[in-house]
C-alpha positions in Angstrom: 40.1 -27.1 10.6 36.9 -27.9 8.6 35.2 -27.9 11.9 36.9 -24.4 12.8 35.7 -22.4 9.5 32.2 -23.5 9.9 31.5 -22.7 13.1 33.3 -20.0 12.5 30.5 -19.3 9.2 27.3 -20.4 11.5 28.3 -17.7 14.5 28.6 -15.1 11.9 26.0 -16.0 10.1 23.4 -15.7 13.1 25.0 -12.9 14.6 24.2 -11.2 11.5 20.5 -12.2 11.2 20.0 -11.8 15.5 22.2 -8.2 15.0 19.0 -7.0 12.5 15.6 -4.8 13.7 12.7 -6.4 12.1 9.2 -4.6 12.0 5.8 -5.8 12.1 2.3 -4.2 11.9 -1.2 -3.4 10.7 -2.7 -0.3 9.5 -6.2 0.9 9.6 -7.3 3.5 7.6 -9.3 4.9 4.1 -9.5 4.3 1.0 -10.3 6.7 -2.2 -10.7 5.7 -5.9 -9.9 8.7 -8.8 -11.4 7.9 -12.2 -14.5 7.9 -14.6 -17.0 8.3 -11.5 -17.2 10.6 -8.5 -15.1 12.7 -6.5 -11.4 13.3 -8.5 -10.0 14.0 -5.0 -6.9 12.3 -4.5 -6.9 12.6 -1.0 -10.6 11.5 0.1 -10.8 8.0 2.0 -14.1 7.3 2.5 -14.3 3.5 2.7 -12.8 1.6 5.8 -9.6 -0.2 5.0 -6.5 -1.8 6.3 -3.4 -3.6 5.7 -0.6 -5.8 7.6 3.1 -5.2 7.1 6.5 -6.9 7.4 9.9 -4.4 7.7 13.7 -5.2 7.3 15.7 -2.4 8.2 18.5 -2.6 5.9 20.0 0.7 7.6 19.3 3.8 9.2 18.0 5.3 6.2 16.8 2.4 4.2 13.9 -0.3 5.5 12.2 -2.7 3.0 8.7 -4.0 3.3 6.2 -6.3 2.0 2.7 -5.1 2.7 -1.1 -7.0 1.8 -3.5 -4.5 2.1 -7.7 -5.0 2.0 -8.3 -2.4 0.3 -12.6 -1.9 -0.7 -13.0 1.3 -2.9 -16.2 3.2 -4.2 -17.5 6.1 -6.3 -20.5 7.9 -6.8 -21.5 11.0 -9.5 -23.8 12.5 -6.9 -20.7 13.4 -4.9 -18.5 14.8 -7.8 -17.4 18.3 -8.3 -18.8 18.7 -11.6 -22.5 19.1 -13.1 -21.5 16.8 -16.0 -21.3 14.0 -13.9 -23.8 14.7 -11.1 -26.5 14.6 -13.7 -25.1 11.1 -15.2 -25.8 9.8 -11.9 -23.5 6.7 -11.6 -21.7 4.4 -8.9 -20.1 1.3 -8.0 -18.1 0.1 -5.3 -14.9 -3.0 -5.8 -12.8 -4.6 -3.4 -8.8 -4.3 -3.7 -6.7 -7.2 -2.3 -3.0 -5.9 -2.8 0.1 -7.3 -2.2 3.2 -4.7 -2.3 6.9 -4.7 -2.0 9.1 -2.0 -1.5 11.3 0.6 0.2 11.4 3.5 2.4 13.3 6.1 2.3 13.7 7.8 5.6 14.7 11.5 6.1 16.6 10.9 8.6 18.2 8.3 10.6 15.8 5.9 12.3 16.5 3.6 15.1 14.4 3.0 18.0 16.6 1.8 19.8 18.5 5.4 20.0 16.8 7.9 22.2 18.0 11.0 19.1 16.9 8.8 16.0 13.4 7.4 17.2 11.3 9.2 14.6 11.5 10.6 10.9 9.0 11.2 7.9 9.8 9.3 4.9 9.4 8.9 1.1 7.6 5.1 0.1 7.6 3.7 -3.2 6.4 0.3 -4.5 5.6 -2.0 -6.9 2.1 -4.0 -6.6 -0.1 -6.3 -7.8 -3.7 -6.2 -7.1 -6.7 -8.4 -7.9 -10.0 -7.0 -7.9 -13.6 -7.5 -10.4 -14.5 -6.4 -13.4 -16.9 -6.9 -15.8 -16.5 -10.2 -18.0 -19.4 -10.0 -20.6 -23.3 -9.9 -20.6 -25.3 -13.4 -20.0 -28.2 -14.4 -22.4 -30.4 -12.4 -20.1 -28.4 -9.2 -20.5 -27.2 -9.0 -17.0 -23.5 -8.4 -16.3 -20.6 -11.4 -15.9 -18.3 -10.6 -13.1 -14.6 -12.1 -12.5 -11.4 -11.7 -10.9 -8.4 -10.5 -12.6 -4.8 -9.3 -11.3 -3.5 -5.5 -12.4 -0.1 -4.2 -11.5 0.1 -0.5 -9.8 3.1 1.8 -9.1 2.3 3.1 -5.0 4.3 5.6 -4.2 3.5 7.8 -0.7 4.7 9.4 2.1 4.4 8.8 6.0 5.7 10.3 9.7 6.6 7.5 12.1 7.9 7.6 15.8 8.7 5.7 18.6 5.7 5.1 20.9 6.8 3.3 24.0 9.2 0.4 24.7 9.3 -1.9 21.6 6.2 -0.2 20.2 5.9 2.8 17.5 3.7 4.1 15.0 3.1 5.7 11.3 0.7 8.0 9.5 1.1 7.2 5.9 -0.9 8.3 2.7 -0.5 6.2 -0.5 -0.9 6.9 -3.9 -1.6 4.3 -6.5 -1.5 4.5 -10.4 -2.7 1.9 -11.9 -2.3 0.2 -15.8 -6.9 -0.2 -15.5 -9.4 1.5 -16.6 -12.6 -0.4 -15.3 -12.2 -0.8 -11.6 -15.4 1.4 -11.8 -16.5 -1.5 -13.6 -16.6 1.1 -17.2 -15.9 -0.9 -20.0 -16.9 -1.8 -23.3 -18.5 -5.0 -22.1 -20.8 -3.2 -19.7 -23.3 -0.7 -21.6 -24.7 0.7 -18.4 -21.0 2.3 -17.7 -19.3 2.2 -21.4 -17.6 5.7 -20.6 -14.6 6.8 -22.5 -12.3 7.9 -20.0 -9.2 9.8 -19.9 -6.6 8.0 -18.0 -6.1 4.7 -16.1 -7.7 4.4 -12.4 -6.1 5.3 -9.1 -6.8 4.1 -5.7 -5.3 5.6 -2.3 -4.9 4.5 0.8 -4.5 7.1 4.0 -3.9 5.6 7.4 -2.5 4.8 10.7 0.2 1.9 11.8 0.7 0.2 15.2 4.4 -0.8 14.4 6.4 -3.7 17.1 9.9 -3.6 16.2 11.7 -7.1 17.5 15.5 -8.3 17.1 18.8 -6.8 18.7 19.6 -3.0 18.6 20.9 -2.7 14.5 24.5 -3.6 13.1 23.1 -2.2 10.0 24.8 -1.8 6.3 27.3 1.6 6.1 27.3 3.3 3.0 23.8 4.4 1.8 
């Protein structure tokens, strides 16, 4: 009987995880950086970026993800919008290496492997961590100390994806990410060449596109969302 009930349990069980569509895929795209120097526009990329992706699609509507994105942002005052800052005359450029979990949202029902639900836009949002450098201190020689540290950001975006042939699909997606820093432009109290009071914390987005390869049986997904 013992015997019975746990084969019972093992069939189940991998029917369940083989039943699933799983997604995989990398992104290639731009990045932007709104803060103390340069451009404010929050949709700008102008550095060359990407990211890699894993997707459980928990339903039609509903897919969570985990994402590590390279993510190299810059700024500089001669391409701002305002005289203030053109005249200042700063810049700096930092590397972002992100890691992000989360959900999307989709508008409507997605399933590739359903000829009338193989594309929808949806609605992303994240939580994140993020390492990147700052500005540590000044050595005896008055030149700056550089280290790592790791921030925490809020991304939330929106994207468009669709079925592109066979197993195969793909996404445009733009990213928006507030962060709790205020010297990934390297501005801080410990640097005197950019000690500028600023207003708010930084933001960095990301704007790209995603080769998507969707694997595992058609979905016996979750009712009820």
């Amino acid at each position: 009987m013992k015997k019975s009930i746990l084969c019972i349990v093992f069939i189940s069980f991998s029917s369940i995880l083989m039943g699933q569509v799983y997604e995989i895929g990398a992104s290639l795209g731009g990045t932007n950086y709104v803060g103390d120097i340069g451009r404010t526009n929050y949709i700008y990329p102008n550095q060359l970026a990407g990211n890699i992706f894993f997707k459980y699609n928990y339903n039609p509507r509903i897919a969570l993800r985990g994402t590590f994105s390279y993510l190299p942002i810059s700024g500089n005052d001669e391409h701002a919008d305002t005289a203030f800052r053109k005249n200042r005359g700063l810049r700096f450029s930092n590397t972002i290496n992100e890691l992000a979990l989360g959900m999307e949202y989709n508008f409507y029902e997605y399933d590739i492997s359903a000829e009338d639900k193989s594309w929808t836009p949806y609605l992303l949002v994240e939580l994140a961590a993020f390492n990147y450098s700052y500005v540590k201190g000044k050595n005896p020689a008055n030149e700056n100390i550089y280290d790592k540290k790791t921030g925490f950001s809020i991304p939330i975006g929106i994207g468009f994806k669709s079925k592109l042939s066979g197993s195969f699909a793909f996404s445009l997606e733009t990213k928006f990410r507030y962060t709790f820093e205020d010297d990934l432009d390297y501005a801080s109290e410990n640097n005197a060449n950019f000690n500028i009071e600023g207003n708010s914390n930084d933001w960095y987005m990301f704007t790209g596109v995603s080769l998507i390869y969707t694997f595992g049986r058609p979905a016996c997904y979750t009712q009820g969302l």
